[in-house]
C-alpha positions as CSV (number, residue, x, y, z in Angstrom):
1,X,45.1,24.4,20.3
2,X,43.5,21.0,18.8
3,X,40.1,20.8,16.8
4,X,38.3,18.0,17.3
5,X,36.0,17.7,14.3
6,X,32.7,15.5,14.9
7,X,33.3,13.0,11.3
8,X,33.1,9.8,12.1
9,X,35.7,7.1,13.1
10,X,36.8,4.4,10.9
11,X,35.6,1.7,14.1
12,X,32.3,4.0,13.9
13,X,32.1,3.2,10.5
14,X,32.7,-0.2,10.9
15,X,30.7,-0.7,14.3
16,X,27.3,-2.9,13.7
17,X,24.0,-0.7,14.3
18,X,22.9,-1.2,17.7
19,X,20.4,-4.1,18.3
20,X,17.6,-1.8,18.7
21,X,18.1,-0.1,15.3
22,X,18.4,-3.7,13.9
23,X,14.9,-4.6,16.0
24,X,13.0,-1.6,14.2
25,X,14.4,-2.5,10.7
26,X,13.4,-5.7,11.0
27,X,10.0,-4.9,12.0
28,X,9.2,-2.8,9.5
29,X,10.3,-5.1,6.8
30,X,7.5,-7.5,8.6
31,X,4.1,-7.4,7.0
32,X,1.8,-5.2,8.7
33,X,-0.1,-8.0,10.0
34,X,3.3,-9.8,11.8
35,X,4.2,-6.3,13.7
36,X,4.2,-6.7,17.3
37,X,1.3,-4.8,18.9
38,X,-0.9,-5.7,15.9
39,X,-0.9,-9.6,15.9
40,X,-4.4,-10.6,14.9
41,X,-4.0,-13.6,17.6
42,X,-2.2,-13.4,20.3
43,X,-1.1,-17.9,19.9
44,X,-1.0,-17.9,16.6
45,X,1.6,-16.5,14.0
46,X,-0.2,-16.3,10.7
47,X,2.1,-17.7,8.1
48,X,0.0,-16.3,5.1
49,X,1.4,-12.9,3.3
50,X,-0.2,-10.9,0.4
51,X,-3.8,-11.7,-0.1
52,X,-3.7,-14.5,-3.0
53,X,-5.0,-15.3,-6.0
54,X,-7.5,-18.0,-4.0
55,X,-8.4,-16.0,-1.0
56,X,-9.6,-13.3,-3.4
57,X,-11.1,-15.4,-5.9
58,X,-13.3,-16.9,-2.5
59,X,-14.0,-13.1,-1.5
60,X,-15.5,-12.6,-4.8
61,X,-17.8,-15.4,-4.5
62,X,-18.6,-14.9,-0.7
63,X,-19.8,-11.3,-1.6
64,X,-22.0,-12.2,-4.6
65,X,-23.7,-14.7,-2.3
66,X,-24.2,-12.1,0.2
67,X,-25.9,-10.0,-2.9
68,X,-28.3,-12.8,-3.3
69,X,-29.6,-12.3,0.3
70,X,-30.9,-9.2,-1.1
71,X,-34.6,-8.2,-0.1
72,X,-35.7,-6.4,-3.0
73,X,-33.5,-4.9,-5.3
74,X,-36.3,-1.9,-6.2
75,X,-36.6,1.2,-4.3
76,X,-40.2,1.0,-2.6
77,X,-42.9,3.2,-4.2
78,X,-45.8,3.3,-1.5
79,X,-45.9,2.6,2.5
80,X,-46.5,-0.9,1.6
81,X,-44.0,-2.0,-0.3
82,X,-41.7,-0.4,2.4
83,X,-43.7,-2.4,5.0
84,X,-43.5,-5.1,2.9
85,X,-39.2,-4.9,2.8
86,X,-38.6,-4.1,6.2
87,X,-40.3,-7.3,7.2
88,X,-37.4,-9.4,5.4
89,X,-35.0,-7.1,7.5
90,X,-34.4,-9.3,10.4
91,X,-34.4,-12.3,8.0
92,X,-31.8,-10.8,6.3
93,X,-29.6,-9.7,9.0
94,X,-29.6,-13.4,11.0
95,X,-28.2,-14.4,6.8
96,X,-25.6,-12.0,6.5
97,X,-24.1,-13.0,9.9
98,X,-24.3,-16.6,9.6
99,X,-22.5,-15.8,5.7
100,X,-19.7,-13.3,7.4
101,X,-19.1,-16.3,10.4
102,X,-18.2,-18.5,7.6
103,X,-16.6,-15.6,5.3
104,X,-14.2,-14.9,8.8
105,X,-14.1,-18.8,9.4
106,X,-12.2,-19.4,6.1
107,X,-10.5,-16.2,6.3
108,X,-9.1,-17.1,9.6
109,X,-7.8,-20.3,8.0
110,X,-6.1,-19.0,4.9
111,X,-4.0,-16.3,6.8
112,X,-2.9,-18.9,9.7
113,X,-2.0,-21.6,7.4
114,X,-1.2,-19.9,4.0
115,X,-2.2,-23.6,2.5
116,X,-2.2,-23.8,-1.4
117,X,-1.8,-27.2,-2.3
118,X,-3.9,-29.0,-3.9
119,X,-6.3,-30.7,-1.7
120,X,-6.6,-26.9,0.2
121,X,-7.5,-25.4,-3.3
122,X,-10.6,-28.7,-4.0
123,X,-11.9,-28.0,-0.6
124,X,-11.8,-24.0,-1.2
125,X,-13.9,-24.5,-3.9
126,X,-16.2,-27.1,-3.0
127,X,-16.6,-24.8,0.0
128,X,-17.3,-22.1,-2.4
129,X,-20.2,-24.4,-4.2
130,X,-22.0,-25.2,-1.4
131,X,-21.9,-21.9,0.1
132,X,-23.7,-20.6,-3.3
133,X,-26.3,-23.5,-2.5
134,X,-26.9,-22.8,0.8
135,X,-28.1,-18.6,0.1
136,X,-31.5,-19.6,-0.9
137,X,-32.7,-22.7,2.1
138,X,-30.6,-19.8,4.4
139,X,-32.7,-17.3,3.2
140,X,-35.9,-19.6,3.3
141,X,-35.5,-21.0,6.6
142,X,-35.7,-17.7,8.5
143,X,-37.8,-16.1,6.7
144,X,-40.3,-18.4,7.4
145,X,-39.3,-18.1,11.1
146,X,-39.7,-15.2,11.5
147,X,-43.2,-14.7,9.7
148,X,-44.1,-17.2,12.1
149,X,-42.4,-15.5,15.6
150,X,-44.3,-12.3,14.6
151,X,-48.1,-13.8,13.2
152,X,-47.6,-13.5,9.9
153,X,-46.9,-17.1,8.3
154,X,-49.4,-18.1,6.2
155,X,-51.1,-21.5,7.6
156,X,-50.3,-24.5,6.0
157,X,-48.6,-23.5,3.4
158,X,-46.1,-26.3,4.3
159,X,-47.3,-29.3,5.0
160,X,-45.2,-31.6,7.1
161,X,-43.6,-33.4,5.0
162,X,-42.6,-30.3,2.8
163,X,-41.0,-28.8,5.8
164,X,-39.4,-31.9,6.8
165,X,-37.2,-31.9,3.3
166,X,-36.5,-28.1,4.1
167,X,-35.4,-28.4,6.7
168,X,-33.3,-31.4,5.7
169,X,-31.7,-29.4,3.0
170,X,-30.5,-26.5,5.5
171,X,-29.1,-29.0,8.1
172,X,-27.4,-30.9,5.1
173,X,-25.9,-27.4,4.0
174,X,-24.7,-26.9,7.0
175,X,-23.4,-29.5,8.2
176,X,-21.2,-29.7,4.3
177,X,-19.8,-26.3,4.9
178,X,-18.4,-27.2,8.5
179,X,-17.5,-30.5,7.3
180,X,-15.4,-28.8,4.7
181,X,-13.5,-26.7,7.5
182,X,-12.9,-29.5,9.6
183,X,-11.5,-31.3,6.3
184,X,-9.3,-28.2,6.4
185,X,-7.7,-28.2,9.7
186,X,-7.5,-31.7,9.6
187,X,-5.1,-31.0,6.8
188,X,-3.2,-28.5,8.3
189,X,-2.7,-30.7,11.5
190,X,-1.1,-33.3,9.4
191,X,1.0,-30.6,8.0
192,X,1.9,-29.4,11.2
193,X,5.5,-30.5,11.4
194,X,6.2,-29.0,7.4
195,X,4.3,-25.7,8.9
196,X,6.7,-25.8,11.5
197,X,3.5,-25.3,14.6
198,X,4.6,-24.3,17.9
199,X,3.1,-26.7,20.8
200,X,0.4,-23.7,21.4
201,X,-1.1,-23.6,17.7
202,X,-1.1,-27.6,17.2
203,X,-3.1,-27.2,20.2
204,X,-5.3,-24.4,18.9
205,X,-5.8,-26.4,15.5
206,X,-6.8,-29.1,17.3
207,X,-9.3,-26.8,19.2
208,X,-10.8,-25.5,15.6
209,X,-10.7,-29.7,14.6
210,X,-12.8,-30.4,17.9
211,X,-15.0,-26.9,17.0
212,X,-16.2,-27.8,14.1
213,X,-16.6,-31.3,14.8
214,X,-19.4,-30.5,17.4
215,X,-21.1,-27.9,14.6
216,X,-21.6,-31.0,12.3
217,X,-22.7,-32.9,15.2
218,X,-25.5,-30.1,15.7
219,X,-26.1,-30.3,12.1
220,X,-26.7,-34.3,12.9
221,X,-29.3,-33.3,15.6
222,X,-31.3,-31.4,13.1
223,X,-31.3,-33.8,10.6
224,X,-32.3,-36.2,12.8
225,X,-35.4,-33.8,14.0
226,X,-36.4,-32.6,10.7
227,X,-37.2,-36.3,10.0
228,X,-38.9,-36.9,13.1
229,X,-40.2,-33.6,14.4
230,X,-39.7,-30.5,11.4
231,X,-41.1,-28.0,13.9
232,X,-38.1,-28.5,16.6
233,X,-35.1,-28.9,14.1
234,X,-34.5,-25.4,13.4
235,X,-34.4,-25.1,17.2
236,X,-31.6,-27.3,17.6
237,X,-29.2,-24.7,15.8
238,X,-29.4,-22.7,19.3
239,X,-27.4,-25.4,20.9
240,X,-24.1,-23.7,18.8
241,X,-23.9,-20.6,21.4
242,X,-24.0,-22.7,24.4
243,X,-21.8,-25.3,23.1
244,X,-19.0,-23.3,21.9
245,X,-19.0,-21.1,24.8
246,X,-18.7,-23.9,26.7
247,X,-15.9,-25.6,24.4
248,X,-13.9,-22.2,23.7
249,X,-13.9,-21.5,27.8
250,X,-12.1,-25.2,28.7
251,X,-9.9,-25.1,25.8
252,X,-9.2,-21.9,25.3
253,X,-7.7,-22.1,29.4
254,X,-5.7,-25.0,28.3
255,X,-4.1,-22.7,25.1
256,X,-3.2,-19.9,28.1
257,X,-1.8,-22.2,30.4
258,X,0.3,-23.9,27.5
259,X,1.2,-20.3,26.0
260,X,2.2,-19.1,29.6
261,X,4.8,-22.2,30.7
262,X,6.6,-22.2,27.4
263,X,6.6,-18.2,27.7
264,X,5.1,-17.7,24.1
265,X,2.7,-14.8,25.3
């Protein structure tokens, strides 16, 4: 009567794990971000790891300006005062988007690129500085809009001329900060051999080259208005949904096509 015992074989032993143990090792000795099912974009491979010195030096400065959006920074004591800081709500809310679009702008960058160099670093940090400068005009700009959407501006406390050099600052914020990202992925499109792009993200890099090319050409418009006509510049900056929807719908068809024929979906 044989046993037959149930130790492995020495060709067990020696037999290389099956390819779909290999597949699940290898994925989860991939950063959380690289896993399949929780790619961040669907075209682009983000070639950034752990969060870096730089990206959280810029998260640092991003949230203190968002601090210096602030309202008030005392509790109300009487109906008035609340009044008073629930008027700067709206105000406040259009600031803190605009300042988390550029927050998610740069962040997109630094974890598709993983740039360090030198010229990446002098552009984070100019980017940095002029974000710091643009809080208060931000803050300024629609405030003043909105006290004047709802009644409550008080007359003539700008003249002309003083709102024409307000709103020349905000346009010439603006149109530094997306010059700065264009500056970026400029860079990164010359890189894009040493990155090692696939077909689909040079053509998505050119995309964000092309997007914030048209912002600075909005940020043109305006300071082309605020010199002319101050009361119609900040009304230019509406063109931005409009345009992009427009731009992201042509060229973000062209990214599926592309994706689709080379089979990189």
């Amino acid at each position: 009567m044989s046993h037959r015992h149930n130790h492995p074989s020495r060709n067990d032993a020696s037999r290389p794990p099956s390819s779909a143990h290999a597949q699940e090792t290898s994925v989860h000795e991939l950063p959380s971000e690289h896993r399949r099912g929780l790619l961040p974009e669907k075209y682009f491979r983000w070639r950034s790891g752990e969060i870096t010195r730089l990206e959280a030096f810029c998260d640092v400065v991003f949230g203190f300006a968002l601090t210096l959006l602030v309202v008030s920074l005392e509790v109300p004591r009487n109906y008035a005062e609340l009044m008073e800081a629930m008027r700067g709500f709206v105000p406040f809310a259009v600031c803190f988007a605009q300042l988390v679009m550029i927050w998610r702008a740069h962040y997109i960058f630094s974890r598709r690129y993983g740039l360090e160099d030198s010229y990446t670093v002098f552009l984070n940090v100019t980017l940095l500085f002029v974000v710091l400068f643009y809080v208060y005009p931000l803050k300024f700009v629609f405030t003043s809009l909105f006290l004047e959407l709802i009644g409550a501006f008080v007359p003539n406390s700008l003249t002309d001329g003083q709102a024409s050099v307000v709103m020349r600052i905000y346009a010439v914020g603006f149109a530094s900060v997306f010059t700065l990202f264009l500056l970026m992925y400029a860079h990164a499109y010359r890189l894009r051999s040493a990155l090692e792009l696939n077909p689909v993200e040079v053509l998505e890099t050119r995309n964000a080259v092309q997007e914030n090319s048209l912002m600075v050409l909005i940020a043109a418009l305006a300071l082309f208005l605020a010199l002319r006509h101050p009361a119609w510049s900040g009304w230019s900056y509406a063109l931005i949904g409009p345009v992009l929807t427009v731009h992201g719908t042509i060229f973000g068809k062209k990214v599926r096509v592309l994706a689709e024929k080379l089979g990189t979906v």
